[in-house]
Residue frames as qw, qx, qy, qz and C-alpha x, y, z in Angstrom:
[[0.773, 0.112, 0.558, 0.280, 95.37, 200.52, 109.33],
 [0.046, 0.627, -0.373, -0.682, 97.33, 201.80, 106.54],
 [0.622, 0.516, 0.581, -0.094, 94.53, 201.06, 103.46],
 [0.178, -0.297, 0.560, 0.752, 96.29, 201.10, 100.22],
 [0.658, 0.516, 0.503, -0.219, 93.46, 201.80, 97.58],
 [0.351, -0.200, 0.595, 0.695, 94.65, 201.34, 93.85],
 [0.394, 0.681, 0.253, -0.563, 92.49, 203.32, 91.52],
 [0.749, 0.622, 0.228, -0.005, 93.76, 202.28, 87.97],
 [0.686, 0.399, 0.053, -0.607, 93.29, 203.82, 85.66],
 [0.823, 0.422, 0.242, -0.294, 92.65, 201.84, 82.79],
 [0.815, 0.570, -0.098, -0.034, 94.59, 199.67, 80.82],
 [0.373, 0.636, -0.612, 0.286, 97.89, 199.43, 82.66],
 [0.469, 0.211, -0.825, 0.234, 97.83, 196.02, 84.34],
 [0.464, -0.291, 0.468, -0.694, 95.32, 196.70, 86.79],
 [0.873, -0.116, 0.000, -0.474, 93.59, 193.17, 86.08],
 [0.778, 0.222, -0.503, 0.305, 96.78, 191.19, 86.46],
 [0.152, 0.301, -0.621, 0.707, 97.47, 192.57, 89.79],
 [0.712, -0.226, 0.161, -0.645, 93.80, 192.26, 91.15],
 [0.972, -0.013, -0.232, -0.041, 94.11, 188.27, 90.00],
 [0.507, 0.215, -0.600, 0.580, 97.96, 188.14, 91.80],
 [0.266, -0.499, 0.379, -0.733, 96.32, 190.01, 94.97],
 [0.827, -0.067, -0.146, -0.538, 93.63, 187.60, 94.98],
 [0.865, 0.259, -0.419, 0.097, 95.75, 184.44, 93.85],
 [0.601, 0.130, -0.570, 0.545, 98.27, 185.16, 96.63],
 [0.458, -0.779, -0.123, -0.411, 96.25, 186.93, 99.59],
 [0.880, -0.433, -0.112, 0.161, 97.31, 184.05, 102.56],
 [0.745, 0.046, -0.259, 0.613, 101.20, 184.91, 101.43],
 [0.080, 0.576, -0.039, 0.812, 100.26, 188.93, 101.56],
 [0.612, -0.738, 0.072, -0.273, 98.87, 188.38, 105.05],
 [0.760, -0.075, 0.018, 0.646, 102.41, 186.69, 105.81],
 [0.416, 0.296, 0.037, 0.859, 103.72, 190.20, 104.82],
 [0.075, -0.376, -0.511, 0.769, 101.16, 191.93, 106.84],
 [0.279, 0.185, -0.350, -0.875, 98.90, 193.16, 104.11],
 [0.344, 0.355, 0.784, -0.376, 95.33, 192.21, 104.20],
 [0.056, 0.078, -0.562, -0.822, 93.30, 191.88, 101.09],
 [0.530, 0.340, 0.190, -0.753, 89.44, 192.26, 101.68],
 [0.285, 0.064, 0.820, 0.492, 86.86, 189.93, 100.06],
 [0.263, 0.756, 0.449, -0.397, 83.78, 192.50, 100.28],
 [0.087, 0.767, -0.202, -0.603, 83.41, 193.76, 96.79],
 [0.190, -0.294, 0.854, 0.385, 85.05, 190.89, 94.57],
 [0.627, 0.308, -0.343, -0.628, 83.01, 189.63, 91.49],
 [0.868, 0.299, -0.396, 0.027, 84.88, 186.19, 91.02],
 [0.902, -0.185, -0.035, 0.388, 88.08, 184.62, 92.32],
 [0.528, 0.091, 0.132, 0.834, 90.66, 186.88, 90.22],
 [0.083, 0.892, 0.333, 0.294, 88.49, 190.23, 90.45],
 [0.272, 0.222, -0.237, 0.906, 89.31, 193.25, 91.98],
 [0.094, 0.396, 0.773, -0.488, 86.45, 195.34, 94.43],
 [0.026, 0.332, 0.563, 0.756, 84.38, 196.55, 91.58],
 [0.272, -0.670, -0.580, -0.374, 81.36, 196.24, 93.31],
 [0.332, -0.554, -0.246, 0.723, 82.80, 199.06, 96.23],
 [0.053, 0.101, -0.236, -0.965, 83.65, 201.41, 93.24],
 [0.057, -0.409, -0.741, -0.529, 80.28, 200.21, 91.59],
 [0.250, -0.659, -0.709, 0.037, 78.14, 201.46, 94.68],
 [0.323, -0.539, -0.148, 0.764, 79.66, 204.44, 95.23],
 [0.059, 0.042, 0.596, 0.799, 78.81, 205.30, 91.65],
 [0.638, 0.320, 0.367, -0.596, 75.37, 204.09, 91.60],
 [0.150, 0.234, -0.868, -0.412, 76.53, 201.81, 88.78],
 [0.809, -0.041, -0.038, -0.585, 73.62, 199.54, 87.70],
 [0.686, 0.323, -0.644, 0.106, 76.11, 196.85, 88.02],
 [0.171, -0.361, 0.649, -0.648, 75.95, 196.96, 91.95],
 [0.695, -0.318, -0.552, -0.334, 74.45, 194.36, 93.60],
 [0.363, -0.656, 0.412, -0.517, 74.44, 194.26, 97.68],
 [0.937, -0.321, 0.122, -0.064, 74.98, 191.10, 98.00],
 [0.729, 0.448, -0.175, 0.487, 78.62, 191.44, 96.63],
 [0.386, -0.617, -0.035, 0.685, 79.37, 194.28, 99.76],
 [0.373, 0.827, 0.038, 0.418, 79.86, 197.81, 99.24],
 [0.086, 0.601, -0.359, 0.708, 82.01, 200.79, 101.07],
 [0.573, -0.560, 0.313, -0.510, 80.18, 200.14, 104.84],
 [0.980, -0.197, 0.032, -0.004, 80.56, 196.15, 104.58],
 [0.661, 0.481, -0.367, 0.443, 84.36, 196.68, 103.73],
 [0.175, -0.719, 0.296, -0.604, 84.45, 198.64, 107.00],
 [0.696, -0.481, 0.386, -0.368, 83.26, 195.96, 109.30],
 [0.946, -0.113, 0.044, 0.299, 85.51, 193.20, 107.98],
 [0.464, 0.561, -0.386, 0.566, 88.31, 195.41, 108.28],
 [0.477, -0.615, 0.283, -0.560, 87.48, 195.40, 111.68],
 [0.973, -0.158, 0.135, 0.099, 88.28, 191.33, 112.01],
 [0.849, 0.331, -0.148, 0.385, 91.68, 191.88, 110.40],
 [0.415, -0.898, 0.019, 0.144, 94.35, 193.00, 112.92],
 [0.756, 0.239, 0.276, 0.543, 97.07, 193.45, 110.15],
 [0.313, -0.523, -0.027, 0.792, 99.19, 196.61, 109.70],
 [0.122, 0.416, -0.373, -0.820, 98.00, 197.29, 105.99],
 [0.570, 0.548, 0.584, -0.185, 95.18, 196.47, 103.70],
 [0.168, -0.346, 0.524, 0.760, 94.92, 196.53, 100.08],
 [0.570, 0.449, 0.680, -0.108, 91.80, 196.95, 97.82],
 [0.064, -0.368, 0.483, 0.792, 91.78, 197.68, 93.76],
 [0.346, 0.653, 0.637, -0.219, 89.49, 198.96, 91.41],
 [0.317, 0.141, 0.368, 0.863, 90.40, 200.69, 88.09],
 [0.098, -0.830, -0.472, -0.279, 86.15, 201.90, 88.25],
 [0.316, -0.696, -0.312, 0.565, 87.60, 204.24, 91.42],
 [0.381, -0.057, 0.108, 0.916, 88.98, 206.37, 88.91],
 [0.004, -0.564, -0.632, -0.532, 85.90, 207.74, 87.91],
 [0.300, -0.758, -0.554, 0.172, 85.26, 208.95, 90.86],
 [0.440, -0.124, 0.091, 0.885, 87.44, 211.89, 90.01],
 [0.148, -0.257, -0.546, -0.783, 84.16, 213.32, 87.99],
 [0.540, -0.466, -0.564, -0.416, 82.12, 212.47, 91.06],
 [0.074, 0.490, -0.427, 0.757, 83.34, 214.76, 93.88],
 [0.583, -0.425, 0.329, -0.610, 80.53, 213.88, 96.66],
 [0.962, -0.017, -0.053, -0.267, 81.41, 210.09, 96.06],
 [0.570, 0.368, -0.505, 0.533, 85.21, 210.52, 96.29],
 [0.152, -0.600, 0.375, -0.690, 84.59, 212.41, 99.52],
 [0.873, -0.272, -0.041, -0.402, 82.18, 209.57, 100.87],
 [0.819, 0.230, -0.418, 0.319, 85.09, 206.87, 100.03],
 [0.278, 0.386, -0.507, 0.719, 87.83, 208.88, 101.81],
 [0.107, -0.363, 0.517, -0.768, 86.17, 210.07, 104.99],
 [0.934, -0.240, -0.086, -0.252, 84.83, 206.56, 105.63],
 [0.741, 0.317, -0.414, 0.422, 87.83, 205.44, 105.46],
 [0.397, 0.427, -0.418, 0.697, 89.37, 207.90, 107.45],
 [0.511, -0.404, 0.096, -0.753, 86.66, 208.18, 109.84],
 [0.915, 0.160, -0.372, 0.005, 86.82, 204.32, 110.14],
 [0.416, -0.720, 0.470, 0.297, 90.78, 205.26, 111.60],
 [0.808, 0.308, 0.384, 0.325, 92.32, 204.09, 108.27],
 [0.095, -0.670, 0.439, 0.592, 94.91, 205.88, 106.29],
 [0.784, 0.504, 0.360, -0.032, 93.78, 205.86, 103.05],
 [0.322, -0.490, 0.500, 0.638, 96.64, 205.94, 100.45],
 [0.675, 0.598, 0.249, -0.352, 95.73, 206.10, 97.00],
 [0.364, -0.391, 0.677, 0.507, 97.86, 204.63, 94.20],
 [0.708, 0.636, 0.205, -0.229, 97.27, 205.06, 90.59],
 [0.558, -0.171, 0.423, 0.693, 99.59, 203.92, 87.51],
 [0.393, 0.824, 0.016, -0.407, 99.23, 206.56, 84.27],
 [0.723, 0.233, 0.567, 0.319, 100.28, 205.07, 80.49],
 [0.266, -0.179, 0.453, 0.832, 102.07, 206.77, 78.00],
 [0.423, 0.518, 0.089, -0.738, 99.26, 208.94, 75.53],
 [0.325, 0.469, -0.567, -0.594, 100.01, 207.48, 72.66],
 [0.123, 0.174, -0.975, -0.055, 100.02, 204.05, 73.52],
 [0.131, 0.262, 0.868, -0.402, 97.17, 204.20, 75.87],
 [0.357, 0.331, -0.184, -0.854, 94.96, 205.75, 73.19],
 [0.545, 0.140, -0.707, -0.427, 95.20, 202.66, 70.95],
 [0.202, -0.070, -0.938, 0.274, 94.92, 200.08, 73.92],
 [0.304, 0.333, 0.193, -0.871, 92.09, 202.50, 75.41],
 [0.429, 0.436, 0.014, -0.791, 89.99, 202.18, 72.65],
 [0.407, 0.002, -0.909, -0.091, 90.24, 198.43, 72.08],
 [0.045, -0.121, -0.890, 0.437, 89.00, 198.17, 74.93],
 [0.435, 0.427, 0.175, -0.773, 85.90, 200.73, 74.58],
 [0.482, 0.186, -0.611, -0.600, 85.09, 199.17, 70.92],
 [0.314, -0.203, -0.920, 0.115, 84.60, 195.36, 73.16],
 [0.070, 0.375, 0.654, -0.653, 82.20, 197.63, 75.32],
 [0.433, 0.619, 0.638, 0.149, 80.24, 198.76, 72.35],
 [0.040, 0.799, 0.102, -0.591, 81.47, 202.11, 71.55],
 [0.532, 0.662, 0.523, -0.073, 81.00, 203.41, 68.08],
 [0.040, 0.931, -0.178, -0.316, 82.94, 206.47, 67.69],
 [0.757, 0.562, -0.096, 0.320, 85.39, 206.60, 65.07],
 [0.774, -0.318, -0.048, 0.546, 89.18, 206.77, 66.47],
 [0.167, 0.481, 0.173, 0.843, 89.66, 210.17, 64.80],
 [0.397, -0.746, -0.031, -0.533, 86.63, 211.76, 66.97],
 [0.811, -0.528, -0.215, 0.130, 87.37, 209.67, 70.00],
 [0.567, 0.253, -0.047, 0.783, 91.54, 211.26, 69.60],
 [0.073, -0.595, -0.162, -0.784, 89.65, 214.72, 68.86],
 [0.566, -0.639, -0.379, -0.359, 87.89, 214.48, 71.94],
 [0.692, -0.594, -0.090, 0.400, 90.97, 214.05, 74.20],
 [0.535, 0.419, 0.101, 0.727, 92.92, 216.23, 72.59],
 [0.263, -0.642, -0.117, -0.711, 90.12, 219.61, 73.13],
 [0.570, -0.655, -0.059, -0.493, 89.35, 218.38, 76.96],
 [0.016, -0.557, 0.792, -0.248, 92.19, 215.92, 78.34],
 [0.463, 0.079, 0.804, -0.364, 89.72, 213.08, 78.98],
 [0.410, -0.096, -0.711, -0.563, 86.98, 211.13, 77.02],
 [0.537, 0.089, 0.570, -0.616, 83.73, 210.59, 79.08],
 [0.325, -0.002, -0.889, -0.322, 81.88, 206.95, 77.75],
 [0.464, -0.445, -0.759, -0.104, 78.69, 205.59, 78.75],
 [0.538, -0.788, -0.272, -0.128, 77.66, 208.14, 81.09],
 [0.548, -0.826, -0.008, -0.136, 80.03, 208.35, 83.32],
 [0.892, 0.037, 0.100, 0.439, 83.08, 206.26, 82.19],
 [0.293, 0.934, -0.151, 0.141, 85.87, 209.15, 82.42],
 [0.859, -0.252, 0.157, 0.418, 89.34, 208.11, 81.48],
 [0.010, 0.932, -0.309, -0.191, 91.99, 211.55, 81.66],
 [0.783, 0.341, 0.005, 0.520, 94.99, 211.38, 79.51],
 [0.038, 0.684, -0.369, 0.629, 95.89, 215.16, 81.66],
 [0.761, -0.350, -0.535, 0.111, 96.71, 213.16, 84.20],
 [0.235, -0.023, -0.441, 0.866, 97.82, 216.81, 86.26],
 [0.513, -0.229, -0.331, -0.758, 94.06, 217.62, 85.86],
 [0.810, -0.314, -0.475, -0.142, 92.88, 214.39, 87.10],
 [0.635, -0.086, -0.628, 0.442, 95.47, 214.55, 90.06],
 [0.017, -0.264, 0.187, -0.946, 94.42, 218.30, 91.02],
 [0.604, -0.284, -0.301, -0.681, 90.66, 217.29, 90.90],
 [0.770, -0.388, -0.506, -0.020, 91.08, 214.31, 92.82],
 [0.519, -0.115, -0.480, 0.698, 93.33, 215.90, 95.65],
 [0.113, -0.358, -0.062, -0.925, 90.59, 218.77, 96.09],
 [0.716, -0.438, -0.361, -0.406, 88.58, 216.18, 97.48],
 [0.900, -0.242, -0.334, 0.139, 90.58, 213.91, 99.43],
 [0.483, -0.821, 0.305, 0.007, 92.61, 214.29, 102.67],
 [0.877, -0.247, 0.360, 0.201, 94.65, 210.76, 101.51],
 [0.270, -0.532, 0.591, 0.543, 97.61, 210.91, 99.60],
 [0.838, 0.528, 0.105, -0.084, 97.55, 210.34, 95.89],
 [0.139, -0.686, 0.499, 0.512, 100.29, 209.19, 94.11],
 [0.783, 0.591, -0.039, -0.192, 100.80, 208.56, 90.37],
 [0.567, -0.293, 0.669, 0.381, 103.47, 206.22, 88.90],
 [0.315, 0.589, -0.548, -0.503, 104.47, 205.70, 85.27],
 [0.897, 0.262, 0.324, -0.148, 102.89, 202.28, 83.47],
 [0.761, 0.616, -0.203, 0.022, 105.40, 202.36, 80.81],
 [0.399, 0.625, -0.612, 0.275, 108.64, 202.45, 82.69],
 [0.641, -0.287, 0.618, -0.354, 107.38, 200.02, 85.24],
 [0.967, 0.219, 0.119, -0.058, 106.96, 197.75, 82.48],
 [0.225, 0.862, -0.408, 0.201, 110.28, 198.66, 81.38],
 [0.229, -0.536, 0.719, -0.378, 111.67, 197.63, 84.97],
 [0.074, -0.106, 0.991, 0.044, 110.70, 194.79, 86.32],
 [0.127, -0.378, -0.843, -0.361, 106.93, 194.72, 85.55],
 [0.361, -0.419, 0.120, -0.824, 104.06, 196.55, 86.86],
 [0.775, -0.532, -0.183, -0.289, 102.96, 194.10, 89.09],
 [0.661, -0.096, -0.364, 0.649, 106.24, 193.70, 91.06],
 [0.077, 0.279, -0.145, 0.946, 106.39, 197.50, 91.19],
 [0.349, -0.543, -0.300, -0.702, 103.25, 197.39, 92.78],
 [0.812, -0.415, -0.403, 0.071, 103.98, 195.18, 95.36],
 [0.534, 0.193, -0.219, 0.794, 106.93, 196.94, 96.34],
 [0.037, 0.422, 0.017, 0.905, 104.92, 199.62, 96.73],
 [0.661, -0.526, -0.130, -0.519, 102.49, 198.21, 99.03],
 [0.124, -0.738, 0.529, -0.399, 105.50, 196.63, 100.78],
 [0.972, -0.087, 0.044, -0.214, 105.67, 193.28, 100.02],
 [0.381, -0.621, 0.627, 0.276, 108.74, 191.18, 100.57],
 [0.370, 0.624, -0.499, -0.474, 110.88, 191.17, 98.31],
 [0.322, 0.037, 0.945, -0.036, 110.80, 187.00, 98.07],
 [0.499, 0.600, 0.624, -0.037, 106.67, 187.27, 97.01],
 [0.525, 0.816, 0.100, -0.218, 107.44, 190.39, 94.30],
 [0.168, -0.434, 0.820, 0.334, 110.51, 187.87, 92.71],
 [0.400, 0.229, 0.884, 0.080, 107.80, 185.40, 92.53],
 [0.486, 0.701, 0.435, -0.289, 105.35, 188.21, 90.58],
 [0.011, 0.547, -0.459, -0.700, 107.82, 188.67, 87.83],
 [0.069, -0.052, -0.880, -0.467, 106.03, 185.53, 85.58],
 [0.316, 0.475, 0.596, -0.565, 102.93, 186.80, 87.02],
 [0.329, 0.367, 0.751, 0.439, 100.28, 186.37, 83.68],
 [0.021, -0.205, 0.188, 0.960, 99.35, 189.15, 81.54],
 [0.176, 0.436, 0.852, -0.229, 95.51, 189.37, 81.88],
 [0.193, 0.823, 0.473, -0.248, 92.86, 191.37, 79.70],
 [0.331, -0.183, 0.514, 0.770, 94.78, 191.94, 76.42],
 [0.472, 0.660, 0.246, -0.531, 93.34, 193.71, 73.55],
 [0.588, -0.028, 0.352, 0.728, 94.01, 193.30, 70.00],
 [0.045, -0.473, -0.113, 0.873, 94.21, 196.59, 68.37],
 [0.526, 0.605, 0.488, -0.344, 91.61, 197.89, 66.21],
 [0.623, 0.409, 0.335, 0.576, 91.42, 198.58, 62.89],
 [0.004, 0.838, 0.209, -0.504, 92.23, 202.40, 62.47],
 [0.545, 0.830, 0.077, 0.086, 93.03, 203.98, 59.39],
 [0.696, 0.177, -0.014, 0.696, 97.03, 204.50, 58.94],
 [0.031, 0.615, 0.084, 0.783, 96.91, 208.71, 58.99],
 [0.584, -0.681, -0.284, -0.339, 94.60, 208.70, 61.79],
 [0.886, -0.346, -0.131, 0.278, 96.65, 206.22, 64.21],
 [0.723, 0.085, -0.024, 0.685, 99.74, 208.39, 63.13],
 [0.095, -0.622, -0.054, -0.775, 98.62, 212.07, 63.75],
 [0.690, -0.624, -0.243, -0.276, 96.48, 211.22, 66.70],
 [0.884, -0.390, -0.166, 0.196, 98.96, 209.52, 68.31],
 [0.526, 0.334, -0.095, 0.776, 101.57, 211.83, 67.56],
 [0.206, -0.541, 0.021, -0.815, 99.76, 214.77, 68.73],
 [0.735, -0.652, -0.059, -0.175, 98.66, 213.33, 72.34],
 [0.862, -0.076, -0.242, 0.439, 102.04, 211.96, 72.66],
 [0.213, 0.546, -0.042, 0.809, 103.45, 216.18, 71.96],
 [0.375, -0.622, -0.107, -0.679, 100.59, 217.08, 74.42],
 [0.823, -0.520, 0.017, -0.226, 100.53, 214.97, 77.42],
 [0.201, 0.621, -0.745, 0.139, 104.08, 214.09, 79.30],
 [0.805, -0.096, -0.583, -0.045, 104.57, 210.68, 80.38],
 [0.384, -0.757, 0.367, -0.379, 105.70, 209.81, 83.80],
 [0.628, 0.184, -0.743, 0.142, 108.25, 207.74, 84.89],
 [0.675, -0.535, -0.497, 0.104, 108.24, 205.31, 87.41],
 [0.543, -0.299, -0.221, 0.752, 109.15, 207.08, 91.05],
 [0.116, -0.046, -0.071, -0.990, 107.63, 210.83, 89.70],
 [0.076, 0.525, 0.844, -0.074, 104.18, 211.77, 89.98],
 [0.015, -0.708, -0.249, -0.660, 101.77, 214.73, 89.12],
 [0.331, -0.830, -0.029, -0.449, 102.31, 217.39, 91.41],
 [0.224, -0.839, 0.331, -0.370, 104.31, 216.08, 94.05],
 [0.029, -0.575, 0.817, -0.041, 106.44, 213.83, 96.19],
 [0.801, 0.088, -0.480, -0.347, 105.66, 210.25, 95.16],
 [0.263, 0.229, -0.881, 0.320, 107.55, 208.45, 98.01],
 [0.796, -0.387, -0.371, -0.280, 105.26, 205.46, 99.84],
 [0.460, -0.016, -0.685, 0.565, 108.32, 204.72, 102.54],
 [0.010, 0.212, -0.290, 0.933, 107.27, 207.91, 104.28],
 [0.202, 0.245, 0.766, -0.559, 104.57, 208.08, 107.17],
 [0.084, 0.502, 0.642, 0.573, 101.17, 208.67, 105.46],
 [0.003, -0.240, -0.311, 0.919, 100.09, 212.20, 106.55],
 [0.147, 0.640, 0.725, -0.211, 96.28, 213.10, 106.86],
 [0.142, 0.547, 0.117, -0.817, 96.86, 216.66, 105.70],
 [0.434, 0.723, 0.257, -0.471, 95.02, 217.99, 102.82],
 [0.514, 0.822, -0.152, -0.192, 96.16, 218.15, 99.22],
 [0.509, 0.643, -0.572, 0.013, 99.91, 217.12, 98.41],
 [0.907, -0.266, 0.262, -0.193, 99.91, 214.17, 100.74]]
């Protein structure tokens, strides 16, 4: 089974496409795409509690399913493609013997894991970023929190919470582990286009009928934007924007971004 897994990252529509996977599962099996419920929080979630156990998050609970229980109900579904999303996977980028675990279940499993991550403009995803982190209690002042991605390409929160803005970093690290393809897409010029949840379907090869219908698909887990000081917001954001290139839709870090093509098992540029 060809097992699309959507890793995030943060902030670029990943919780509007978990609640459209969710919301429209029955039509994606119609399209041949099976959407797992081992893992789900709620109705509109995504499989948190897969990424959560693979972490050791204290947020795991086994009665929600982790990584093995996903296995054996892929094993009832006799569908050409599967689709499970979790923005937490990104982390695992920082947590090399738990990315490996993921993948070569998977692949061990017979699955073709495919990995699909969007990546948000620096500038933007700074300010949106760090709405979000302020609702989770963080403290730091939007100057240091900047500083911090600036000097190291990433910001590491609570422990473990690491969300790259070098988003060739993050794609090197995570393809060191894994056998499955990664590819990275551009959040900003998917919104642009027709939306980042259409583009996503597309990409996981829904017909084109259900990703017409996800163009009024609701825009879930808004932030408004903190207060930051005027200077700050305008340096900061200037300087990550200088430093870090965006990516448009259809490119990716490091290599060839096309999903049409077979998914291939080798190593690294998948």
């Amino acid at each position: 089974m060809r097992l699309y897994v959507h890793i995030g990252t943060h902030r670029t529509g990943t919780t509007s496409i978990q609640a459209f996977l969710r919301h429209h599962s029955r039509s994606l099996a119609q399209c041949g795409i099976f959407v797992p419920e081992t893992g789900v929080l709620d109705p509109e979630s995504g499989h948190h509690n897969i990424a959560w156990g693979l972490r050791g998050d204290p947020r795991f609970s086994c009665s929600r399913g982790a990584l093995d229980d996903l296995i054996v109900e892929l094993t009832g579904s006799s569908a050409p493609a599967c689709v499970i999303s979790s923005e937490d996977f990104e982390y695992l980028v920082d947590k090399p013997d738990a990315l490996a675990r993921l993948d070569t279940t998977l692949l061990d499993a017979g699955h073709e894991p495919h990995y699909i991550a969007f990546a948000r403009r620096a500038d933007t995803y700074v300010v949106s970023l760090y709405a979000e982190l302020i609702h989770h209690g963080l403290t730091t002042s939007f100057r240091d929190f900047a500083g911090e991605i600036l000097r190291t390409g990433k910001v590491v929160t609570h422990g473990d919470w690491a969300f790259y803005f070098d988003m060739d970093a993050f794609a090197r690290k995570w393809r060191q582990v894994v056998r499955g393809p990664l590819s990275i897409y551009g959040y900003d010029s998917a919104m642009a286009g027709k939306g980042v949840v259409p583009t996503f379907l597309s990409l996981i090869g829904a017909t084109d009928e259900l990703v017409c219908s996800s163009r009024g698909a609701d825009v879930l887990n808004t932030r408004k934007a903190s207060d930051i000081p005027a200077i700050d917001s305008f340096v900061s954001r200037w300087l990550l924007r200088w430093r870090f290139k965006a990516i448009a839709l259809g490119s990716e870090s490091g290599a060839s971004s096309s999903l049409s093509a077979p998914i291939s098992r080798a190593r690294g540029d998948g």
